[in-house]
N, C-alpha and C positions, 0 to 999 in steps of 0.2 A: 684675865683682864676684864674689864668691868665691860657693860654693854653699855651700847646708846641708846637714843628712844629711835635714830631711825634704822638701826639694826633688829631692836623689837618689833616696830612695825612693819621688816622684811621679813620679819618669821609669820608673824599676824598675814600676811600677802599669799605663804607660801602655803601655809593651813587653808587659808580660804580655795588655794587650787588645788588644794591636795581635795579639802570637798568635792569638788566640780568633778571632779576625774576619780569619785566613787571611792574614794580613801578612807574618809570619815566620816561617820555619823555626825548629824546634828551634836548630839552631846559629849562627842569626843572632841568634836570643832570649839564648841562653846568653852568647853574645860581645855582646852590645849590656846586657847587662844586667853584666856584668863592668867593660863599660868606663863606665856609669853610676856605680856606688859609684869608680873611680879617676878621676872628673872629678873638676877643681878649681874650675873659675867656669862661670857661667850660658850663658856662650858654647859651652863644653865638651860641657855637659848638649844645648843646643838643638841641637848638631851631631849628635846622638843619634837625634834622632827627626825631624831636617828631611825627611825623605821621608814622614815617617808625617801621615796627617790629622789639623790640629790640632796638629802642633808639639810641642814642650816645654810639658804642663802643669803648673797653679799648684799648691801639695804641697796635697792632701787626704785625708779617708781610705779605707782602700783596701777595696775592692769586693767582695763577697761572691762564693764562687769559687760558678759557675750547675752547678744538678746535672744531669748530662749523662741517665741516667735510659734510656739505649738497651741493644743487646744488646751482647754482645764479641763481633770480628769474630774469626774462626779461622782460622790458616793451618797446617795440617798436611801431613804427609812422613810414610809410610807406605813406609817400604824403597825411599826415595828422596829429595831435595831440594826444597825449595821456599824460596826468597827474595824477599825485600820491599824495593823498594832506592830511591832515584833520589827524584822526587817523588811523593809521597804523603799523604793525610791521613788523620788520625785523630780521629776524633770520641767515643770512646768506651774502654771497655777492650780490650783484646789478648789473645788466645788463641792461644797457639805448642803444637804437639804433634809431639811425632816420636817412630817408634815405627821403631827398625832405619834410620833415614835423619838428616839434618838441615836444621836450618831457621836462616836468616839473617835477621835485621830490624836494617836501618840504617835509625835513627831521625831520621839528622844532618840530610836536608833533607827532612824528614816539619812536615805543618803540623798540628800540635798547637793542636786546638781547644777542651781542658779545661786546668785549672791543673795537672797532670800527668801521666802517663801511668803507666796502670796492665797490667802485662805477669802474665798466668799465666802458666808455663812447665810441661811437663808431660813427660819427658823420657825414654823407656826403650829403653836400647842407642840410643844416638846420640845427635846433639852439637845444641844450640840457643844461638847466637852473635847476639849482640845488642851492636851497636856503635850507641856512644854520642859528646856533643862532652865531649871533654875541660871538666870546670868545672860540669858537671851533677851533682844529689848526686841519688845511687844509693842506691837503699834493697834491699836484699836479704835474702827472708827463706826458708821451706820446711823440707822432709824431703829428703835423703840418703843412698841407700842403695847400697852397690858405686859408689860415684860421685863424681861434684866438683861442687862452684858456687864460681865467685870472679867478684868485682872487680876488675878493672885501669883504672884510669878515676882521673885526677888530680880530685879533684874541690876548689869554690871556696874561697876561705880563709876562716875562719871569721867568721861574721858577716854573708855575704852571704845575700842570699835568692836562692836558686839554682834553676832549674828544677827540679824531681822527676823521677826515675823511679824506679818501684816493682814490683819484680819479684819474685813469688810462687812459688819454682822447688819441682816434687816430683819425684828423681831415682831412677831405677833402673839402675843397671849404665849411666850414661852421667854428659854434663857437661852442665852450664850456666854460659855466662860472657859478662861484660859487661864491654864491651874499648874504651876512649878511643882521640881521633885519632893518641893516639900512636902507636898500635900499628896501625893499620887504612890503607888505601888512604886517599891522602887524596884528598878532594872537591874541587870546583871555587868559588871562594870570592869574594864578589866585595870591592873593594878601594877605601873611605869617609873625606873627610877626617881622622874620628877616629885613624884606626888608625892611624899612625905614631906617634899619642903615647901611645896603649891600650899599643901592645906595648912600647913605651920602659917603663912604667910599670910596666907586670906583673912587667916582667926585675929590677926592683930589688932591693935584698937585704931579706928581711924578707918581702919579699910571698908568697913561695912561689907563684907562678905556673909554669906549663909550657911549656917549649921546645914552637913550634910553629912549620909552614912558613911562609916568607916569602908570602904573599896576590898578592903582584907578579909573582910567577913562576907561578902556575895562570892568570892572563889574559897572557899573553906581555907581561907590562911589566919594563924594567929599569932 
């Protein structure tokens, strides 16, 4: 049976809490949630969330985002490096500072436990790289002084409800940038019914979807 858009968007509700309650990765959420708005039938949808507890649920409405209400955790570089990478979680907002060094936060297999992440960035003579999944919508805002902030990050087509991130960047005589998997080391990914017809689908013309690695080639399948 074919789906509807508000049976899509109760699987999009259900991913977002399966996040919350430590399920998924930022980039699992982002790509599970991509490949919900490009299901076609009910079958499509419940391949979606068959590992998650509770399945595929019936569409309803959707849930007030819980207010996290803790401190920001701080990760500072002081005329040297500090990175945040691999698995990790976040419960609350972000605090990146670097002052003469830089700071790295790969959020891709970060378990995001509010409905988006909120990054300060604080930046003077030195660089704060914050890599993101491709398809995530990047909000970027701040002051700029002798310095840079950009985006490079594909993000969803429009229409989708797309993870957040929200980056507050204040620059001095340095950069701030937020850089998709296009551009970054890629991770190690694992590889689900759906995806062979997610990625068929994305590639279509009209979609404006992003070239991304083959999933089959990071666990040695051919």
């Amino acid at each position: 049976m074919r789906a509807s858009d508000a049976e899509r968007e109760s699987v999009v509700e259900r991913l977002r809490e399966a996040s919350a309650e430590g399920r998924l990765t930022l980039a699992e959420l982002t790509e599970r949630t991509e490949a919900a708005y490009l299901a076609q039938t009910h079958g499509e949808l419940a391949q979606i969330t068959a590992d998650l507890p509770g399945g595929a649920p019936a569409p309803g409405p959707a849930a007030p985002a819980a207010s996290q209400g803790r401190a920001r955790k701080w990760i500072v570089a002081v005329m040297g490096d500090a990175k945040r990478t691999g698995t990790w979680r976040i419960d609350d907002g972000i605090g990146a500072v670097c002052v003469m060094g830089d700071v790295v936060l790969d959020l891709r297999q970060a378990e995001v436990r509010g409905r988006e992440v909120d990054i300060v960035a604080t930046c003077v003579m030195g660089d704060v790289k914050i890599i993101v999944p491709d398809g995530v919508d990047v909000e970027l805002s701040g002051v700029t002084i002798m310095g840079d902030k950009k985006v490079q990050v594909v993000e969803a087509p429009r229409g989708q409800s797309a993870p957040v991130v929200r980056v507050t960047a204040y620059v001095l005589m340095g950069d701030v940038k937020i850089i998709g998997d296009s551009r970054a080391e890629p991770i190690k990914r694992g590889w689900f019914v759906w995806s062979e017809w997610w990625q068929e689908r994305r590639r279509r013309p009209g979609h404006g979807g992003y070239e991304i690695p083959d999933r089959r080639r990071h666990r040695g399948l051919h």
